[in-house]
VEXTOR-554746 format. One line per 8 residues: number of its first residue (from 1); their letters; for each residue x, y, z of C-alpha. Coordinates in pm, 1 decimal. Layout:
N
NUM> A> X/Y/Z  ... $
END
This chain:
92
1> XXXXXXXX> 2316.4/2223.8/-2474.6  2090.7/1922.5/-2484.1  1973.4/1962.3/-2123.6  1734.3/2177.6/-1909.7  1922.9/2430.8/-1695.5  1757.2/2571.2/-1368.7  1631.2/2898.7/-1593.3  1451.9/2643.5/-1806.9 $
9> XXXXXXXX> 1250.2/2455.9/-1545.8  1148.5/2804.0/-1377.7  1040.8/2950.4/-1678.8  856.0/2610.4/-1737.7  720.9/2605.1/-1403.1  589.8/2969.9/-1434.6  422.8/2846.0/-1763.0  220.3/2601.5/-1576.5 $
17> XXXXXXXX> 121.6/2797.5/-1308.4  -1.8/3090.3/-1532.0  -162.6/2787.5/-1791.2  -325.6/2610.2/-1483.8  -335.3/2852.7/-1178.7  -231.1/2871.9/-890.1  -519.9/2739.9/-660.7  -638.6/2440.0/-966.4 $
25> XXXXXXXX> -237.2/2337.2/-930.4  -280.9/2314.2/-555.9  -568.9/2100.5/-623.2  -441.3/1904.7/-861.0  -143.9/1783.8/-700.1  -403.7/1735.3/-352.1  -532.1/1500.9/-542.6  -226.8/1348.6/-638.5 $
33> XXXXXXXX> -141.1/1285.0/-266.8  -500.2/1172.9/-224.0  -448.3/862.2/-443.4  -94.4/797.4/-355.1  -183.8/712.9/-24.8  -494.9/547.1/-79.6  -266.6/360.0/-350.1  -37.2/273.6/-41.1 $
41> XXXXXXXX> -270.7/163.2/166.6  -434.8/-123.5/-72.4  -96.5/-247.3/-121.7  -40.3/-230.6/269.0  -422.1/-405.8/277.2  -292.0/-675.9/16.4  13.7/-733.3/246.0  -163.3/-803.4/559.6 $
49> XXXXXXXX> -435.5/-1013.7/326.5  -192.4/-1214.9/213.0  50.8/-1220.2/572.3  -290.3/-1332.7/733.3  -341.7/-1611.0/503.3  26.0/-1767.9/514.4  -43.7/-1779.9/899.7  -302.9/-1939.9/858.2 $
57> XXXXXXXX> -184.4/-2200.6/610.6  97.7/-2271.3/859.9  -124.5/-2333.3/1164.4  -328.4/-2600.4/973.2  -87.9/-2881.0/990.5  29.6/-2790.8/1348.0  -337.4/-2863.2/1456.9  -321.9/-3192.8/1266.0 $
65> XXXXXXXX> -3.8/-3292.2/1453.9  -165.9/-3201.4/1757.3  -408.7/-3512.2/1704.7  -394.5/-3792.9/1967.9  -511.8/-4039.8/1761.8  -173.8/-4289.6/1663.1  -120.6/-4303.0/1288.9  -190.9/-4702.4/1158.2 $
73> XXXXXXXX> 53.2/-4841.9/928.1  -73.1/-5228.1/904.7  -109.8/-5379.0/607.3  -459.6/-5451.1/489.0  -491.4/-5813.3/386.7  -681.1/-5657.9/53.4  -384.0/-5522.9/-77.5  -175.9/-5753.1/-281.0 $
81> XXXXXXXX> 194.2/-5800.4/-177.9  465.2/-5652.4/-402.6  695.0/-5948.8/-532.1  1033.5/-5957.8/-452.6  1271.9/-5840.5/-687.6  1439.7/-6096.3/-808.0  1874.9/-6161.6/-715.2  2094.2/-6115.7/-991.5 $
89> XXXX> 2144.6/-6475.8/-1027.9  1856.0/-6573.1/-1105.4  1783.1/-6307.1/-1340.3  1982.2/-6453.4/-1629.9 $
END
């Protein structure tokens, strides 16, 4: 009670085939197939989109490291000096 038994889904299937025919069914669930692969292959096309453009966010800074050019950390005589913090002592 409650449930379908195996009787149930054959008469149901028999329903739909007689309802929808036998060669319109095979060409209904064709297309079916049709659009669950093509669905399959836009997410496989979204994957490699978005593999392609990690790799090519990682390579960026690689070629920046790659630079010969030595990184200068003087300080420019416009920029005014931080003060000191002052000691403990000397705060009170």
């Amino acid at each position: 009670m409650g449930g379908f038994s195996l009787w149930h889904i054959l008469i149901l299937a028999i329903v739909v085939l007689l309802l929808f025919g036998g060669n319109r069914f095979s060409n209904m669930m064709g297309d079916i197939a049709k659009g669950v692969k093509s669905f399959k292959a836009g997410m496989a096309d979204d994957d490699e989109e978005s593999r392609r453009r990690y790799e090519q966010q990682r390579q960026i800074p690689r070629e920046q490291a790659r630079r010969e050019d030595p990184i200068d950390v003087t300080p420019r005589p416009s920029e005014p000096a931080a003060p000191p913090p002052p000691r403990d002592d000397e705060a009170r």
